[in-house]
C-alpha positions in Angstrom: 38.4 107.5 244.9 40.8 104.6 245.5 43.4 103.4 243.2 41.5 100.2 241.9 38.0 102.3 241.5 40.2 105.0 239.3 42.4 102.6 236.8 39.7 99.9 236.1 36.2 101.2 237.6 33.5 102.7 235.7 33.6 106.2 237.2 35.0 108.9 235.0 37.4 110.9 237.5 39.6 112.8 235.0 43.0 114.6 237.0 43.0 118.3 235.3 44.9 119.5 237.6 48.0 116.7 237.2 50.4 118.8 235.8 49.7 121.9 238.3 52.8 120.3 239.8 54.8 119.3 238.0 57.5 121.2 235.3 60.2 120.7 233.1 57.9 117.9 231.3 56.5 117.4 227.9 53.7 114.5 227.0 54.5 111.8 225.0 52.7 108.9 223.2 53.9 106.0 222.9 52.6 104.3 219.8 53.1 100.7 218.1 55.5 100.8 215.4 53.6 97.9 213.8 49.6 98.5 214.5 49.9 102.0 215.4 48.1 101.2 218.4 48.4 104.3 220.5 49.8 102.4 224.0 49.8 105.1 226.4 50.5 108.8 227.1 53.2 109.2 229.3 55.7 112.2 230.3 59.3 112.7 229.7 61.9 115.8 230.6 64.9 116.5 228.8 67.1 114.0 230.3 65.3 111.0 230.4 64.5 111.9 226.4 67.9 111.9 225.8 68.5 108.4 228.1 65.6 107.0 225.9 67.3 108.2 222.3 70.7 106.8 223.8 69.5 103.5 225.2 66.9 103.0 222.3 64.5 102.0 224.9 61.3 103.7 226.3 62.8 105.9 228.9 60.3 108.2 230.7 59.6 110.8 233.2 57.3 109.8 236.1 55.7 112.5 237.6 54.0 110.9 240.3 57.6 109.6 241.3 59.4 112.2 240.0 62.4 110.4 238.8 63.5 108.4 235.5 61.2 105.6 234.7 62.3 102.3 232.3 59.0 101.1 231.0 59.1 97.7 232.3 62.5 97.7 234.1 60.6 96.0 237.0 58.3 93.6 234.9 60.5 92.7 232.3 57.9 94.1 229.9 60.1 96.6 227.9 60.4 98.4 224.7 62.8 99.4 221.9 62.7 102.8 220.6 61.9 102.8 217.2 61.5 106.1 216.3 61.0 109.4 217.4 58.9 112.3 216.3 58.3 116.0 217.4 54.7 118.1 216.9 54.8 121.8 215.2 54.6 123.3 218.6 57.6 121.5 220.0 55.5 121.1 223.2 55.3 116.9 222.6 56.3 113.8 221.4 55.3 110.9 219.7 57.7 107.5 220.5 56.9 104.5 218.3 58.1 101.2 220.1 58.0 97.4 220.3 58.1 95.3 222.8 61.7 93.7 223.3 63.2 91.7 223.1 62.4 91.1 219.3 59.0 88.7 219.1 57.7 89.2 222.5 54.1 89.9 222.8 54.0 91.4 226.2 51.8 94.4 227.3 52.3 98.1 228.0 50.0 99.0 230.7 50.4 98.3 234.4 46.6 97.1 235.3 46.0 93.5 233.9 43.1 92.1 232.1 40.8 89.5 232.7 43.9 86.9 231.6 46.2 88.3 234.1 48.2 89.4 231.4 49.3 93.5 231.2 46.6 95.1 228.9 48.5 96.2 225.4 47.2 99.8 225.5 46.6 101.8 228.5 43.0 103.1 226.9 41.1 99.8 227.2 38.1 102.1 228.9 35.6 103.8 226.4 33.6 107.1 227.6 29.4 106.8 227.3 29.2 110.5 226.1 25.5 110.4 227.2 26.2 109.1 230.7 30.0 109.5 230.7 30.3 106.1 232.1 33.2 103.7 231.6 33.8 100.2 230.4 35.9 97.9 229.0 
């Protein structure tokens, strides 16, 4: 499946096997501080947690690049760190964020919408459980 067909097609193609590679990382979500929109689940290891609790901005892991990843460095979309929160396990995070700087309105994801604008939440597809189709 192409790259296109798998972030915005209607084909469910779900990656169980993403993290058979990868260690050293724990998930996080990244929720709204104000809606409580969930944004996106992301990954982060120990030093780009501790670069994101530093900075106060949404510092993750990528694990398809394997290396520290500013959410939005490149696009100028970024986001504060508002606040920080661990589950009982201590296998995952949750990060609550807004964009920044203060009163911008920008998007998280990286796939656009039918504006051209980044989407606000990386789970703009919703699962048919009868034919476990996509859409928007």
């Amino acid at each position: 499946m192409d790259k296109r067909d798998l972030e915005e097609g209607a084909t469910l193609a779900l990656d169980f096997a993403k993290l058979d590679s990868v260690s050293g990382v724990v998930p996080v979500v990244v929720q709204h501080a104000d809606t409580r929109q969930v944004l996106l689940l992301a990954y982060t290891d120990e030093a780009a947690m501790r670069e994101s609790f530093a900075r106060r901005r949404l510092v993750l892991y990528s694990t398809s690049r394997r290396e520290f990843w500013e959410k939005g460095a490149t696009s100028g979309c970024r986001f504060e760190l508002v606040d920080a929160f661990v589950n009982c396990e201590q296998n995952s995070l949750l990060y609550l964020v807004r964009p920044w700087p203060a009163g911008a309105t920008h998007g998280i994801c990286h796939t656009r919408g039918a504006d051209g604008k980044p989407r606000r939440s990386c789970f703009y597809r919703r699962i048919d459980p009868a034919t476990g189709t996509l859409s928007e």
